[in-house]
ZAMARMI-474363 format. One record per residue (C-alpha): x, y, z; residue in three letters; residue number from 1. Coordinates in steps of 0.02 Angstrom, whole numbers, always signed. Example, Ala and Ser with C-alpha at 12.3 -4.5 7.8 and 13.67 -1.06 7.14 Angstrom:
# residues 2
<<+615, -225, +390>, "Ala", 1>
<<+684, -53, +357>, "Ser", 2>
***
This chain:
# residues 463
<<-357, -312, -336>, "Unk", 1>
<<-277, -460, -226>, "Unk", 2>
<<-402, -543, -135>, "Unk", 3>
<<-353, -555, +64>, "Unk", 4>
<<-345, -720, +138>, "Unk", 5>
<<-473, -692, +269>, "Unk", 6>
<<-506, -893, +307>, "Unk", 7>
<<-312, -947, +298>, "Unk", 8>
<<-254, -1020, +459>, "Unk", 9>
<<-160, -883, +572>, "Unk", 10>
<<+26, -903, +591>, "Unk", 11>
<<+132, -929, +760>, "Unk", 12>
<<+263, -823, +823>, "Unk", 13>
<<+378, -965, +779>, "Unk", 14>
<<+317, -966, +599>, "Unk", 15>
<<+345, -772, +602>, "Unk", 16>
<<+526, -770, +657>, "Unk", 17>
<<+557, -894, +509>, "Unk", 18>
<<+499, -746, +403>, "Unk", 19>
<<+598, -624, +480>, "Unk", 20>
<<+797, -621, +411>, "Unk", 21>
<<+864, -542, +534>, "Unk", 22>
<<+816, -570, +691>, "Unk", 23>
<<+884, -752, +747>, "Unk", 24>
<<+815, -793, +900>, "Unk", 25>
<<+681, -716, +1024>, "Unk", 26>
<<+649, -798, +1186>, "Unk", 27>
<<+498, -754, +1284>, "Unk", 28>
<<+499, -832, +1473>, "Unk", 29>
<<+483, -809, +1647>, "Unk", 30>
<<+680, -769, +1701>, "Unk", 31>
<<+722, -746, +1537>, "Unk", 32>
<<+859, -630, +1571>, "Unk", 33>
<<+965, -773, +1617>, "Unk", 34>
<<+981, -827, +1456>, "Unk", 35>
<<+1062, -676, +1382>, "Unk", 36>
<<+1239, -768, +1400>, "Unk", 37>
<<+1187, -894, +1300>, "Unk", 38>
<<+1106, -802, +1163>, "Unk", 39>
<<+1253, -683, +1143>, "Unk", 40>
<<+1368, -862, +1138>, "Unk", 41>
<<+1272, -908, +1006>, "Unk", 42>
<<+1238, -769, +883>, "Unk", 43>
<<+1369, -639, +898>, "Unk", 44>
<<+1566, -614, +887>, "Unk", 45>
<<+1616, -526, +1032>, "Unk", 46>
<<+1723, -473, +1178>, "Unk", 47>
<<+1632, -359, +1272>, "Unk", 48>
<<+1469, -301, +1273>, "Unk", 49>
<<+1395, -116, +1326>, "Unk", 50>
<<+1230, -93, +1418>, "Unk", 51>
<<+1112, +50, +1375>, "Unk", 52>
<<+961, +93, +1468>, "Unk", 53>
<<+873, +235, +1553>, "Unk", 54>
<<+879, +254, +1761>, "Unk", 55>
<<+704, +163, +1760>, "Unk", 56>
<<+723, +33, +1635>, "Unk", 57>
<<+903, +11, +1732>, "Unk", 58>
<<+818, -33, +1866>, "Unk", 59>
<<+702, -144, +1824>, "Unk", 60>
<<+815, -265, +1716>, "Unk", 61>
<<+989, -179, +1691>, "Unk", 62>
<<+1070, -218, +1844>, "Unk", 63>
<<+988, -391, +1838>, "Unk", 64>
<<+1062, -420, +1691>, "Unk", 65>
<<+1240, -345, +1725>, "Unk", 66>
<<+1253, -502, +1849>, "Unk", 67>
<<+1203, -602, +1750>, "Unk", 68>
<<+1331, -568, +1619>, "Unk", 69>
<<+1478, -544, +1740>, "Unk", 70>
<<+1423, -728, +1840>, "Unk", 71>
<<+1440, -809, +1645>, "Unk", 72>
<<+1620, -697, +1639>, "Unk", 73>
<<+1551, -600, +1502>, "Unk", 74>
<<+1650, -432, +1499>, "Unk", 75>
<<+1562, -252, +1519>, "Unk", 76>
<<+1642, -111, +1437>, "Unk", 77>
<<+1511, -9, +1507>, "Unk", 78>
<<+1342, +65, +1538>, "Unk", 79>
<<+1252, +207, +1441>, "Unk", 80>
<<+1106, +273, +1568>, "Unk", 81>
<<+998, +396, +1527>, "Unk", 82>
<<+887, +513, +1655>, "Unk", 83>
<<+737, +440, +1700>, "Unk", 84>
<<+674, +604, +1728>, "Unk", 85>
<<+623, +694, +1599>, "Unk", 86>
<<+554, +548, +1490>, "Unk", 87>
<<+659, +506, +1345>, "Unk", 88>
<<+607, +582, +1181>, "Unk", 89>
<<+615, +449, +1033>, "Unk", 90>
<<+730, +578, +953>, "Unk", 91>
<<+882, +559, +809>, "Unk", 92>
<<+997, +696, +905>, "Unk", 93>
<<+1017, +539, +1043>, "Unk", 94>
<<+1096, +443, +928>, "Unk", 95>
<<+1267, +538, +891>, "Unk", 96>
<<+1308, +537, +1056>, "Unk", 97>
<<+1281, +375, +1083>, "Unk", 98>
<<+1372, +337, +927>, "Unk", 99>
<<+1511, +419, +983>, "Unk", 100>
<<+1511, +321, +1153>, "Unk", 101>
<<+1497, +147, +1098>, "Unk", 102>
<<+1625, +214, +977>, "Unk", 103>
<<+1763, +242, +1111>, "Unk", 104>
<<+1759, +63, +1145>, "Unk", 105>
<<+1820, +5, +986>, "Unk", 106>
<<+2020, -103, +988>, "Unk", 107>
<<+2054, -128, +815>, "Unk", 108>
<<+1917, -241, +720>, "Unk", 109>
<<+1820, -247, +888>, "Unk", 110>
<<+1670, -171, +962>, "Unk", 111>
<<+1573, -212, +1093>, "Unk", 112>
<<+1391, -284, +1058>, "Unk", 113>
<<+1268, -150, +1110>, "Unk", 114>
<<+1120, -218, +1228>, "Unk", 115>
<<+961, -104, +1229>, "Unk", 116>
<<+879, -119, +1397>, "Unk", 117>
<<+720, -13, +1403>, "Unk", 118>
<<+557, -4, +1306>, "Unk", 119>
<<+508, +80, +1142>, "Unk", 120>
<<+616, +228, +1149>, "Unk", 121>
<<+766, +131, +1221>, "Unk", 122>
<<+750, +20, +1091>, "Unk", 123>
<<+750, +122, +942>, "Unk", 124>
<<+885, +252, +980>, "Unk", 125>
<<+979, +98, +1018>, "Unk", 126>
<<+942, +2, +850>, "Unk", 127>
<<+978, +172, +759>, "Unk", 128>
<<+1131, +184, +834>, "Unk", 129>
<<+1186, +12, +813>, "Unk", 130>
<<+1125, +22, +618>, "Unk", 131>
<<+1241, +150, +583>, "Unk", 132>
<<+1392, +78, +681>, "Unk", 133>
<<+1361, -69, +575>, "Unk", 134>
<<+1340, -186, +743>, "Unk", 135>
<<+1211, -288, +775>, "Unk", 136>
<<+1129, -303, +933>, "Unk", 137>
<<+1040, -386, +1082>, "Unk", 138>
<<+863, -309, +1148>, "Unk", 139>
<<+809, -349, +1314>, "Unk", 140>
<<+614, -267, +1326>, "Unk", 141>
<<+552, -203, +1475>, "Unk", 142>
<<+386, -171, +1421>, "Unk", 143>
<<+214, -241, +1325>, "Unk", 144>
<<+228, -43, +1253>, "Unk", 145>
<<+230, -65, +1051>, "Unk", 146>
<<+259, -166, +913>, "Unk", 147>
<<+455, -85, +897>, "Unk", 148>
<<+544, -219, +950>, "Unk", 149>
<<+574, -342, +819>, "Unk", 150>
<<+541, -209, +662>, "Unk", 151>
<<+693, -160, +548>, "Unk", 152>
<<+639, +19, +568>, "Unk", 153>
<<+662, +153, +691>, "Unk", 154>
<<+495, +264, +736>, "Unk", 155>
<<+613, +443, +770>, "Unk", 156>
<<+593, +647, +766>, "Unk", 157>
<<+724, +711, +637>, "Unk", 158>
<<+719, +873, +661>, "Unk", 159>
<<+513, +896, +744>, "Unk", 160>
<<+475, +762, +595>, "Unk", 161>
<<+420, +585, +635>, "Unk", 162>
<<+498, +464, +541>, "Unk", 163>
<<+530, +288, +507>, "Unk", 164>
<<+714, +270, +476>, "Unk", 165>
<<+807, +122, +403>, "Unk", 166>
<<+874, +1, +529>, "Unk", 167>
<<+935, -165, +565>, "Unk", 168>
<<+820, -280, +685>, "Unk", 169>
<<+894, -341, +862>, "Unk", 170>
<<+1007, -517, +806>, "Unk", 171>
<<+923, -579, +976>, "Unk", 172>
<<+798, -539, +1109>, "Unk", 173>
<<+747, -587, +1293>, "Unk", 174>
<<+600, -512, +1352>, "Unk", 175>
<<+573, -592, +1533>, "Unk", 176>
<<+385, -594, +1587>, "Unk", 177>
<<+447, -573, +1761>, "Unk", 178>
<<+498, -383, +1703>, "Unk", 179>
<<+371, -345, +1603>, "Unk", 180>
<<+242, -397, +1728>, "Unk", 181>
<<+304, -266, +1838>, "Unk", 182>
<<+329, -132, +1705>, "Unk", 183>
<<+199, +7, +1760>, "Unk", 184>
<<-4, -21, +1689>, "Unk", 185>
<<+6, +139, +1571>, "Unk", 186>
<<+122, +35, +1454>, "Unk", 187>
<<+45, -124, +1434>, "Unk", 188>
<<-131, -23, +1399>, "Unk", 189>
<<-16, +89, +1281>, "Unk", 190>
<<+47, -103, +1199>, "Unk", 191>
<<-131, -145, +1202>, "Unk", 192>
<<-196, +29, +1090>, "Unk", 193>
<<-44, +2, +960>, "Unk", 194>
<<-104, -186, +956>, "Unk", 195>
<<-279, -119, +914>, "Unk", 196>
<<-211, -2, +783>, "Unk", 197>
<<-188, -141, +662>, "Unk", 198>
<<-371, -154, +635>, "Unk", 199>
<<-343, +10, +543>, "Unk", 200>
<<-191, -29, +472>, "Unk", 201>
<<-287, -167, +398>, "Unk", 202>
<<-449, -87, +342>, "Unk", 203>
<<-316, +43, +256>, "Unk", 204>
<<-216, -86, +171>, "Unk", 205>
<<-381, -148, +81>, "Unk", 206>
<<-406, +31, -9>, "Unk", 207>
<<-256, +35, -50>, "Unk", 208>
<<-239, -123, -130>, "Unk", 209>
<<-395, -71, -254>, "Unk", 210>
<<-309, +98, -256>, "Unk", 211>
<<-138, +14, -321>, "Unk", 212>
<<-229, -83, -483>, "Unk", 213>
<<-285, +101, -520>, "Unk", 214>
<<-95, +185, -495>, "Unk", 215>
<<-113, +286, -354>, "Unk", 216>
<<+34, +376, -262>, "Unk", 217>
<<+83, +284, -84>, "Unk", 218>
<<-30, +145, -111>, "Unk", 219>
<<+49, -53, -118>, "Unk", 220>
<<-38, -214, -159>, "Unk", 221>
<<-99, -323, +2>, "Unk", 222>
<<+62, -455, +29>, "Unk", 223>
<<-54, -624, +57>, "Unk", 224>
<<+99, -665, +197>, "Unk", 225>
<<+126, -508, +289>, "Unk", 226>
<<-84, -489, +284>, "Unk", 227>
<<-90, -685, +383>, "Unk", 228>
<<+32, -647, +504>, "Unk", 229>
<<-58, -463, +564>, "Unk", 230>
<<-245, -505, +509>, "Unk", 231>
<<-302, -664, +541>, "Unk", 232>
<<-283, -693, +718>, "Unk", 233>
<<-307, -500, +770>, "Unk", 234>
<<-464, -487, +862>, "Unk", 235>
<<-414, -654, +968>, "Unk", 236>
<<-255, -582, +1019>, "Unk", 237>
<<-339, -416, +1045>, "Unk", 238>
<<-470, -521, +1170>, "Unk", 239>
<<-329, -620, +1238>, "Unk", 240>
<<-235, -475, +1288>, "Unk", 241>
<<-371, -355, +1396>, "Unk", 242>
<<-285, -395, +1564>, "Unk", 243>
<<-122, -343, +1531>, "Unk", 244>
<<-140, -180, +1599>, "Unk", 245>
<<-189, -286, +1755>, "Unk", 246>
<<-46, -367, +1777>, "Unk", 247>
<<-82, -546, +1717>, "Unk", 248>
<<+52, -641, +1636>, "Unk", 249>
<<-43, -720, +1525>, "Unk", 250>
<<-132, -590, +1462>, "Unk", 251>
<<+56, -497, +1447>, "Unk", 252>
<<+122, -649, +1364>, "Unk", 253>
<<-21, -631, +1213>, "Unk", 254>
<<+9, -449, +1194>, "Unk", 255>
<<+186, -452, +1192>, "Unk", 256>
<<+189, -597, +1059>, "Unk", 257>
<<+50, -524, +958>, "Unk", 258>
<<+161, -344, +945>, "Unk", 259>
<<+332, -452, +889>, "Unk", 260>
<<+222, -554, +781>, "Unk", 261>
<<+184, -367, +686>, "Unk", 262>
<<+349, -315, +719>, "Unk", 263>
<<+417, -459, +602>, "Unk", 264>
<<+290, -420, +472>, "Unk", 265>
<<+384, -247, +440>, "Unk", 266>
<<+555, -338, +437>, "Unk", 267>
<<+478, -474, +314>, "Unk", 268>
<<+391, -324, +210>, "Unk", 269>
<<+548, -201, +249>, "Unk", 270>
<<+413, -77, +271>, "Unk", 271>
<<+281, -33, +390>, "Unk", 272>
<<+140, -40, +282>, "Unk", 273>
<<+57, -219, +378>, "Unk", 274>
<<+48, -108, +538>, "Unk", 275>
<<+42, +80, +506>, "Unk", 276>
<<-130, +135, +430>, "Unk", 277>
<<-191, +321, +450>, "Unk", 278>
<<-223, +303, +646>, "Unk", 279>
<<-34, +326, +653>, "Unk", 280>
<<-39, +475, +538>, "Unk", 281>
<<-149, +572, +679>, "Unk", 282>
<<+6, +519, +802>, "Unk", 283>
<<+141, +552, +700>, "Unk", 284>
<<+58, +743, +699>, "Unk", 285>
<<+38, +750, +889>, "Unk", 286>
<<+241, +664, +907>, "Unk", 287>
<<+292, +828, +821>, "Unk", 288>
<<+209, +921, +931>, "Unk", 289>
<<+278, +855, +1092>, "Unk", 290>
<<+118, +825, +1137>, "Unk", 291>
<<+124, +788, +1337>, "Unk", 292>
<<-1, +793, +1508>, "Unk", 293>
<<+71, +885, +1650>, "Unk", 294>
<<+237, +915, +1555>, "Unk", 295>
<<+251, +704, +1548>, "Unk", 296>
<<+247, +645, +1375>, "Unk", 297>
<<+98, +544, +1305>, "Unk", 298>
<<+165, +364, +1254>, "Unk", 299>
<<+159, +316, +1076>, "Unk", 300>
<<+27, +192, +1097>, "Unk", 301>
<<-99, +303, +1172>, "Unk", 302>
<<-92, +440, +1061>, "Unk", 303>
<<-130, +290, +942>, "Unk", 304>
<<-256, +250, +1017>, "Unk", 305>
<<-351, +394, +997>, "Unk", 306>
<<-294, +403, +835>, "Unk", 307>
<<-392, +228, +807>, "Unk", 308>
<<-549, +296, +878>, "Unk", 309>
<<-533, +447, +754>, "Unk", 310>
<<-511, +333, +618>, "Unk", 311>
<<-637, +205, +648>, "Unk", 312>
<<-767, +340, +671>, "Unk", 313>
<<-706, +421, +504>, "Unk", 314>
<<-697, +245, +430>, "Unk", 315>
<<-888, +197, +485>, "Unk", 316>
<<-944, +383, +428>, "Unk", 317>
<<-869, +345, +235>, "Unk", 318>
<<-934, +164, +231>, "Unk", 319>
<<-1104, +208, +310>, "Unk", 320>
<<-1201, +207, +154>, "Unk", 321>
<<-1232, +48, +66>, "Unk", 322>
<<-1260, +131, -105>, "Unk", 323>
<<-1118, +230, -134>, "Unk", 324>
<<-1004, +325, -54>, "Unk", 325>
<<-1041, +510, +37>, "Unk", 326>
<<-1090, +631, -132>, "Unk", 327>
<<-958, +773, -157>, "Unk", 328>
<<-967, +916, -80>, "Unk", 329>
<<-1042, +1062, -168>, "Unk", 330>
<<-950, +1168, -287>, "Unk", 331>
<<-782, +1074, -244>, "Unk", 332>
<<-647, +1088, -347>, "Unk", 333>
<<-490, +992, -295>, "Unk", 334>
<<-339, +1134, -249>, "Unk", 335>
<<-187, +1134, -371>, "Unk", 336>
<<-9, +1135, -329>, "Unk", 337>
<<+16, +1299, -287>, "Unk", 338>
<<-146, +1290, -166>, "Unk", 339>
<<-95, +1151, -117>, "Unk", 340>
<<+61, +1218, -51>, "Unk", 341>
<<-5, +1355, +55>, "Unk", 342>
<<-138, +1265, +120>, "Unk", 343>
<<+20, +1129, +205>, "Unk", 344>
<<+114, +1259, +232>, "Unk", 345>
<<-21, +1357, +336>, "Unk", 346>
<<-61, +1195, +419>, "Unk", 347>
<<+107, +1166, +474>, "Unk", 348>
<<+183, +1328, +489>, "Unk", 349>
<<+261, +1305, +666>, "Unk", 350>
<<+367, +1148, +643>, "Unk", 351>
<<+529, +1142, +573>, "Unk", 352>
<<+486, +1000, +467>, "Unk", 353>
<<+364, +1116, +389>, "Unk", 354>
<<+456, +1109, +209>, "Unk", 355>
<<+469, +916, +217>, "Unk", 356>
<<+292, +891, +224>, "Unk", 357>
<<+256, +1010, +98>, "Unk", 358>
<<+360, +897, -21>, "Unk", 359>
<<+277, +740, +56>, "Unk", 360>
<<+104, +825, +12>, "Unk", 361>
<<+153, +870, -179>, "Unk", 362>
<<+217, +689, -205>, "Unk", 363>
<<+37, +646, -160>, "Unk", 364>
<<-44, +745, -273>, "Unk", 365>
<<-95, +638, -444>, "Unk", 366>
<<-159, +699, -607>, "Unk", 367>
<<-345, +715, -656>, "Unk", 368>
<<-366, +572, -759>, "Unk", 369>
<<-313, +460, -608>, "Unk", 370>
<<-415, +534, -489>, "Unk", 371>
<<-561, +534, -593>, "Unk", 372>
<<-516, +334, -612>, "Unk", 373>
<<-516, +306, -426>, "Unk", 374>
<<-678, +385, -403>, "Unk", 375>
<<-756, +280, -537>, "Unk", 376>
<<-682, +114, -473>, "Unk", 377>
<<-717, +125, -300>, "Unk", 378>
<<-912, +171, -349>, "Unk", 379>
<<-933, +36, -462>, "Unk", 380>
<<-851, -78, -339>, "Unk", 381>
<<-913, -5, -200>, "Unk", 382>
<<-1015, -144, -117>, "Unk", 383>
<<-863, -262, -125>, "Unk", 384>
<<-755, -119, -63>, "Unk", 385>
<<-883, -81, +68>, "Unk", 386>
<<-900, -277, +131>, "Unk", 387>
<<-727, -297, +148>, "Unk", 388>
<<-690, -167, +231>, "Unk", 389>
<<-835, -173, +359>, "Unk", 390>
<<-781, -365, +385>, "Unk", 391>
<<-607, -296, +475>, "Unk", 392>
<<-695, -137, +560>, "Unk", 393>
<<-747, -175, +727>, "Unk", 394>
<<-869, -57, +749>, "Unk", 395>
<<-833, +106, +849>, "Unk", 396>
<<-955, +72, +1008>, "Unk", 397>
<<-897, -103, +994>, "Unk", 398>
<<-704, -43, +994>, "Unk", 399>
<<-714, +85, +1141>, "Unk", 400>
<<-778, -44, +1244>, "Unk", 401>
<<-630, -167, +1211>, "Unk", 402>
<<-509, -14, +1230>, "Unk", 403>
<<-573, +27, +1392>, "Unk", 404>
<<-576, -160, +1465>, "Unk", 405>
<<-397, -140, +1417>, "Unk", 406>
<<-372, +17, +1523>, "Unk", 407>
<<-343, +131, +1375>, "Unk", 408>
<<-381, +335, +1328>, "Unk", 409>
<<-554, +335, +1266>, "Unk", 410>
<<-570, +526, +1240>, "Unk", 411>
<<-449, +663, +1174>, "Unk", 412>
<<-471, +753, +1363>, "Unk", 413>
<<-389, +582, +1426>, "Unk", 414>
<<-215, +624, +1338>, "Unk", 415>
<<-218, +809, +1351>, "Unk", 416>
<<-311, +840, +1183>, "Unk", 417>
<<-464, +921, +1140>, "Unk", 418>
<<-620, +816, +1029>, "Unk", 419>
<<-640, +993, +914>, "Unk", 420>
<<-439, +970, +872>, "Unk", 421>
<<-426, +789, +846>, "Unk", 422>
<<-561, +803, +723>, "Unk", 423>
<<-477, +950, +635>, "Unk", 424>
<<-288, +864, +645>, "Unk", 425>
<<-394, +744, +521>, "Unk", 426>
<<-320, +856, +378>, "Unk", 427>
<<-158, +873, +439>, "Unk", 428>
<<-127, +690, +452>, "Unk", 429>
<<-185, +680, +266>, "Unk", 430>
<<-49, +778, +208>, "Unk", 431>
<<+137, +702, +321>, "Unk", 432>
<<+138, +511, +238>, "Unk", 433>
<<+134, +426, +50>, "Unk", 434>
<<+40, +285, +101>, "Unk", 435>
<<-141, +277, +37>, "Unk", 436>
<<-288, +273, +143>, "Unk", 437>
<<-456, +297, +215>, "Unk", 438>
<<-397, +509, +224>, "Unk", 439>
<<-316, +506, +51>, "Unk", 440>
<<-475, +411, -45>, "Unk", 441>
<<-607, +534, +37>, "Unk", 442>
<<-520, +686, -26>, "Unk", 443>
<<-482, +613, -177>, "Unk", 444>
<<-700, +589, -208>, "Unk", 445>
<<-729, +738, -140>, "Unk", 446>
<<-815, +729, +7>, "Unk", 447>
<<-669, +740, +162>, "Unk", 448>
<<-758, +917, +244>, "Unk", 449>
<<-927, +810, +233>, "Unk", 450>
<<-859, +663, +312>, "Unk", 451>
<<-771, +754, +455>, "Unk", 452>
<<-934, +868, +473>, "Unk", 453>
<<-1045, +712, +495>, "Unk", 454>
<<-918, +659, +621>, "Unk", 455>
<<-893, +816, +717>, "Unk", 456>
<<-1094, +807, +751>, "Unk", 457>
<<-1107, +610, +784>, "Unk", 458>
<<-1160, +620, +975>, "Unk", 459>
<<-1039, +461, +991>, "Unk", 460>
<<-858, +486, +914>, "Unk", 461>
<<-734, +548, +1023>, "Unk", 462>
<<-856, +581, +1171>, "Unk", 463>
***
């Protein structure tokens, strides 16, 4: 097991960007949309450019920037806006039509460089799009909203199934404070709860780093880099960044640089392991529900956040005991594959990506003689496990109180959900993802009904 460098110095956003291959340049400043000429001089090819946005984000920096590029003589083929109202869905059937539109723009060996003007859903139907027109592309943020910026993945529904699909990160970006100070509170606080996330992602990472000695499915040693650039510095970027929601620049400032720094952790990793823990698994199963308040959808980083406070409290519940882990639950006798398959399939018999995640769940499954050396390694290590773990935790009473200085959803009512289902979606997040965790160790010991029973009648989680 790789020992995590908890006392090595934290790395800057500059450091970061020299880790990440594919981004070239981000420039975070006040009027920062000004130097979008410049950027595109410098790291693209081009004649023209195209502008794609929704009527909101449009608003707020799109026609801003159209002057800007027409005052430098910069050529506009022309501007892809969606409807502000409804919300854009971060869904894949955007991209072929804006595939198809860029597309029309093409003379000869020419296209025109594609500049995504929005926030988190902007971004990544733009970055899709671009990745499979083989362009790259210029991002121009609107929002403190999530850590999807500077990643070289998409977070999309193909099909009613969240997924992560392959893409190339933005050449450039200009996220102007001026914008994103006015961008509306919900988003920042929705930045802030993905921010917070990583505390999971991290307390995940170290099971499954003892879990990948022992050769279990989805799990992936700690990487000592991508661990410094998310880890080390969390909880004072999490404290620098409470005011966001509040409007204050510099509290904007530290949460938007703390979300690119994880962004270019995935494109160092080319994965999303540094950032994605099983917090996102209890989003990803709301995403493909559509979940939404009033018939507005609830943003990414919210339904994260819940999914944190689930986690945490599930995380505190395993840990709880210094001498061991919870004891198995009686009489139980882990399903085989044929069980296994109804029980996913029961769980998930409404979505259309119900056969996907059945084959996700299978590819989970290991053989005896691993499982049985999982269990024995994590109990004989168990205090190591336990104070290693419990060093990243921030304690659930300790983490609802940050959360709400941050203006974020501390209960399931406050994003349209109720406590009795998040605590049940428990097992349905355990089945969508290969990626070891907190869900995947407790029902490989045994004890996963126990743990969510103990948490169900807690008088504090998810109250």
């Amino acid at each position: 097991m790789s020992q995590t460098p908890l006392n090595e110095k934290p790395l800057s956003l500059a450091d970061c960007l020299e880790y990440a291959d594919e981004t070239k340049e981000l420039i975070i400043k006040r009027n920062a949309l000004a130097e979008i000429p410049p950027l595109l001089e410098k790291h693209f090819n081009f004649e023209n450019v195209c502008l794609i946005a929704d009527e909101n984000t449009y608003k707020a920096a799109g026609q801003k920037t159209k002057t800007c590029l027409l005052d430098s003589g910069i050529k506009i083929a022309g501007a892809y806006i969606f409807p502000g109202e409804p919300r854009l869905h971060a869904d894949y059937c955007f991209v072929p039509l804006l595939r198809e539109w860029i597309s029309s723009f093409r003379r000869g060996v020419h296209s025109p460089v594609p500049i995504a003007i929005g926030a988190g859903t902007v971004n990544d139907i733009v970055k899709r799009t671009s990745y499979e027109l083989k362009l790259p592309y210029l991002c121009v943020p609107t929002a403190a909203s999530v850590d999807g910026y500077t990643p070289n993945g998409a977070a999309l529904l193909v099909d009613g199934f969240k997924q992560t699909l392959p893409c190339t990160a933005p050449a450039a970006l200009a996220a102007d404070l001026d914008v994103i100070a006015q961008a509306p509170s919900y988003l920042s606080s929705s930045g802030f709860g993905d921010l917070a996330s990583k505390i999971i992602s991290g307390t995940d990472w170290i099971i499954a780093d003892k879990a990948h000695s022992l050769g279990a499915n989805g799990s992936q040693a700690i990487d000592p880099l991508a661990w410094r650039m998310v880890q080390i510095s969390l909880v004072d970027a999490l404290n620098a960044s409470t005011n966001a929601a509040k409007g204050d620049r510099e509290s904007i400032n530290a949460l938007f640089q703390s979300l690119a720094i994880t962004g270019f952790a995935m494109q160092y990793m080319k994965n999303s392991r540094p950032v994605s823990g099983s917090e996102h698994l209890w989003s990803h199963v709301w995403e493909m529900e559509n979940l939404s308040m009033d018939g507005v959808p609830v943003t990414h980083g919210h339904k994260v956040t819940i999914g944190t406070l689930a986690a945490t409290a599930f995380t505190e519940i395993f840990f709880a005991d210094p001498d061991g882990p919870p004891s198995p639950e009686k009489n139980y006798r882990r399903p085989g594959t044929d069980e296994r398959r109804a029980e996913v399939s029961g769980a998930f018999m409404d979505s259309l990506s119900c056969l996907s995640i059945i084959a996700t769940a299978l590819e989970k499954m290991m053989d005896e003689n691993t499982i049985q050396n999982i269990n024995q390694a994590f109990r004989d290590s168990w205090k190591e496990i336990r104070d290693r773990v419990l060093e990243r935790l921030i304690p659930y009473a300790e983490l609802k109180d940050l959360l709400a200085r941050a203006g974020c959803p501390l209960k399931p009512e406050d994003i349209g959900l109720s406590r009795t289902k998040v605590i049940s979606d428990a097992r349905r997040a355990q089945m969508i993802r290969d990626r070891y965790g907190i869900l995947d160790l407790s029902s490989d010991m045994g004890n996963f009904e126990k743990v969510l029973y103990k948490m169900e009648t807690g008088d504090i989680y998810l109250n």
